[in-house]
N, C-alpha and C positions, 0 to 999 in steps of 0.2 A: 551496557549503559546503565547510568543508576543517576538518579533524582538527588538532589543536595537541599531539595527546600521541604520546608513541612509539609506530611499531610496528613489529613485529616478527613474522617469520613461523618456522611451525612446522609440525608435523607433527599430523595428526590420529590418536588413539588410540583413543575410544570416550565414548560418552555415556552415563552410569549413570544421567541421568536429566533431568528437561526444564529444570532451571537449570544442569548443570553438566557440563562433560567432559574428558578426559582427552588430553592431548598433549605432543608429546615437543618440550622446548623446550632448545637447547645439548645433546643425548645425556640428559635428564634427562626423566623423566615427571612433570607437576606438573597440577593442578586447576584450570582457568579455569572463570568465569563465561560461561553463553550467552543474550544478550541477545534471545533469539526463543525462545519456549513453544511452537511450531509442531515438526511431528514432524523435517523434513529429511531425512527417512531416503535420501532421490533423492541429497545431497551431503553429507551429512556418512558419509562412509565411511572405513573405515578407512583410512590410509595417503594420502591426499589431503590437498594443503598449506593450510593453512589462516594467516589473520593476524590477529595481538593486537592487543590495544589497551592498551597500560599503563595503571592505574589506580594512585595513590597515595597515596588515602583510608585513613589510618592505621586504622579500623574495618570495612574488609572483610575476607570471608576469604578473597578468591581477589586474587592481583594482576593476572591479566591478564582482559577482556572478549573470547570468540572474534566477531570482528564480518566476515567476509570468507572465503571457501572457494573454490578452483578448483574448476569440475566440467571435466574435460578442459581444452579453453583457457579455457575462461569464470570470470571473476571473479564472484562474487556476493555483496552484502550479503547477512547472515542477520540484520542490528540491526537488530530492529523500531521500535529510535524514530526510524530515520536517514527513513521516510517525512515522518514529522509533520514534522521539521525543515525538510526538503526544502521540501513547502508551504506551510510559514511564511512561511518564508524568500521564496518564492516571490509568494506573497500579499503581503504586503509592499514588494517590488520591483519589484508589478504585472506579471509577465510570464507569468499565466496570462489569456489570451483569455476573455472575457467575464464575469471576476471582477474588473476592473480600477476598476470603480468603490469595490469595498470597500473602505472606509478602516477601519474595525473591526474588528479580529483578536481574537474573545474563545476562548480554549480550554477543553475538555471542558467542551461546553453539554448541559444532559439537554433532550430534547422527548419526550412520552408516557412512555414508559417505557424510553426509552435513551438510552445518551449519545453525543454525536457528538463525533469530535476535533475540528471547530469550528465558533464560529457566528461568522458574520463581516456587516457591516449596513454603510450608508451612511451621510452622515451627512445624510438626510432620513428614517433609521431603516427602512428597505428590508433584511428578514434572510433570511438564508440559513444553512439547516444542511450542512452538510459530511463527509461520513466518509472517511478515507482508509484503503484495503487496500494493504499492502505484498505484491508477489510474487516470489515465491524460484522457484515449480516452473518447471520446464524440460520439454516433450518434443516432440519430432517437430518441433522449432523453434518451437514455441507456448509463451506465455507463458500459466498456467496459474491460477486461483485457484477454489475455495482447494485445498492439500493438506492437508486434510483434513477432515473435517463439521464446518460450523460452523452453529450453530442460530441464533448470538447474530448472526453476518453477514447472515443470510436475514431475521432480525424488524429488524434495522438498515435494509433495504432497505424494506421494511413498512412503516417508520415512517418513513421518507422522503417516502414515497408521500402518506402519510396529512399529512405536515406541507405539504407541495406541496399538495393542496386543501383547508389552510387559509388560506393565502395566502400564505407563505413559502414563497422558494426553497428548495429542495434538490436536494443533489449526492453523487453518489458518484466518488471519486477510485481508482484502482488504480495505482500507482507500481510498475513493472517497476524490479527490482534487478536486473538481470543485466546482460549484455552480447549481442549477437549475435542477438538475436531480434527481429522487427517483427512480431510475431501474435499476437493475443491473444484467449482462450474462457474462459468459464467453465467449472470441472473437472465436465461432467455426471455422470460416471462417478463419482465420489467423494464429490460431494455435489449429487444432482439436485434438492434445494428452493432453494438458492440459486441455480443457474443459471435454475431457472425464475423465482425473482422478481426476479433479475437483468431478464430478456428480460421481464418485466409492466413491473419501470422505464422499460425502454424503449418498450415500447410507451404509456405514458399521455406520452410528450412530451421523451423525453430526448434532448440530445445530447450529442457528443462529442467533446474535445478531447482532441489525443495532442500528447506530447513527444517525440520520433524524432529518428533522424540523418538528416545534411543524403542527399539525393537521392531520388527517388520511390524506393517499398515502396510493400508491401500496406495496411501500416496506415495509411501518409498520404492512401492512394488514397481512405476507406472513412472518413474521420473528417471531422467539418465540421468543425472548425478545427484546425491542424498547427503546432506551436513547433517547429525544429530547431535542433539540436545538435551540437558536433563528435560524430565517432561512432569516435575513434581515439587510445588515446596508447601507446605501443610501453613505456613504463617503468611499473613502481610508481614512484607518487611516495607517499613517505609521510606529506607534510604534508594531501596530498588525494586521499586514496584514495576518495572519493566522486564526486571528477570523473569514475573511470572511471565509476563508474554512470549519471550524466547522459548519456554516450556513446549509450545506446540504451535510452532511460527513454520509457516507453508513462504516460500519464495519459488515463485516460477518467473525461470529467466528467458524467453523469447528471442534467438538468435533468429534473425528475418531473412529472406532470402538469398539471390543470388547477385550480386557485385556487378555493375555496368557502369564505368567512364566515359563510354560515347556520348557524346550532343547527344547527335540524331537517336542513340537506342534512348536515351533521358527520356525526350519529347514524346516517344511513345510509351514510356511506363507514363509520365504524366498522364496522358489519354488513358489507360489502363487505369490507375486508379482513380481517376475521374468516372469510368463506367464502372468500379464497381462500387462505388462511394452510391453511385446510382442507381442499380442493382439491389441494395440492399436498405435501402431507406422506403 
């Protein structure tokens, strides 16, 4: 994927609030838009370089998009919709491992009562629903989701589950926006119901495909299917500043349990994930 508008780097000021913030761009402090509602408080700090995105939409009122932050060396997307693109894009150029057959790319499909970023089907009409998580946190070299409680992430994973024993696939994706990390957890600590129906996905039949840089790691060690990736480029290039993200992009794909068509078995996975929705809360 690569970027076709200008950009430009800056200096980071402060965030007064979860659309917008404050940085010093040419000696001047001006107002960009921030394309992630996610807190970042770990990278968005003051005085840390950060990169625009010009926008030139005569009816907004910020002109730059902040989409890119160093934390020390590390580059990181914070543009929450550079995920979906990523897997589009990806989806389409068949080069995620055992999504290759889907030729159907529908986006934002609802199943139950949420919506997933996609449903994607065969064309013998074979569906699968899809969610993808974008990850910004960083620590102890672990790539981390989420920062911070997400109630809407943990009944996403629910409803995964529940569409998996109806007889549609389901998937959960986590795209690592950073650079320099091959490890990835769920943030127990921050939000322990989605880690825990994280690891229930797992356990009814999931597995895992990772996108990683080229040479063994921990995570190629530990994942049933492995993409690799160059995992280095020494420049910003400003026409593809997302190529550095591919450098060391983690995608783990969650295949969900087991398949039921019955009414009556339906109504009892309902009751089932109902108690453990309760259970873990």
């Amino acid at each position: 994927m690569k970027y076709n508008k200008k950009i430009v780097k800056a200096e980071f000021i402060s965030r007064p609030n979860r659309f917008n913030a404050i940085v010093k761009l040419d000696g001047e402090e001006i107002k960009v838009h921030v394309p992630n509602t996610g807190r970042c408080r770990e990278i968005l700090v003051p005085g840390c370089t950060v990169f625009l995105r010009e926008e030139t939409n005569p009816t907004r009122k910020t002109p730059y998009d902040l989409m890119a932050v160093y934390k020390e060396e590390k580059l990181i997307s914070i543009d929450s919709q550079i995920p979906n693109k990523v897997v589009d894009e990806a989806l389409k150029n068949k080069k995620i491992k055992g999504l290759e057959e889907y030729t159907i790319i529908l986006r934002e499909k609802t199943f139950g009562k949420s919506r997933f970023d996609f449903k994607i089907a065969t064309e013998e009409n074979k569906e699968y629903y899809l969610e993808v998580k974008g990850v910004t946190l960083e620590e102890d070299g672990y790539a981390r989701f989420p920062d911070a409680p997400t109630e809407r992430g943990a009944r996403h994973l629910l409803e995964l589950i529940e569409a998996k024993k109806q007889g549609y696939g389901a998937g959960a994706m986590f795209l690592i926006q950073l650079e320099a990390v091959n490890k990835f957890s769920p943030n127990d600590i921050r939000d322990k119901e989605f880690g825990e129906a994280l690891r229930l996905a797992k356990e009814n039949g999931a597995e895992t495909i990772a996108i990683t840089r080229y040479n063994k790691n921990s995570l190629s060690k530990i994942a049933d299917y492995t993409i690799y990736l160059p995992n280095y480029e020494k420049e910003l290039r400003v026409g593809a500043i997302t190529s550095r993200i591919d450098a060391l992009t983690i995608i783990d794909i969650l295949y969900l349990g087991i398949a039921k068509n019955d009414f009556g078995k339906t109504k009892e996975y309902i009751k089932t994930t109902r108690d453990i929705v309760h259970s873990i809360k």
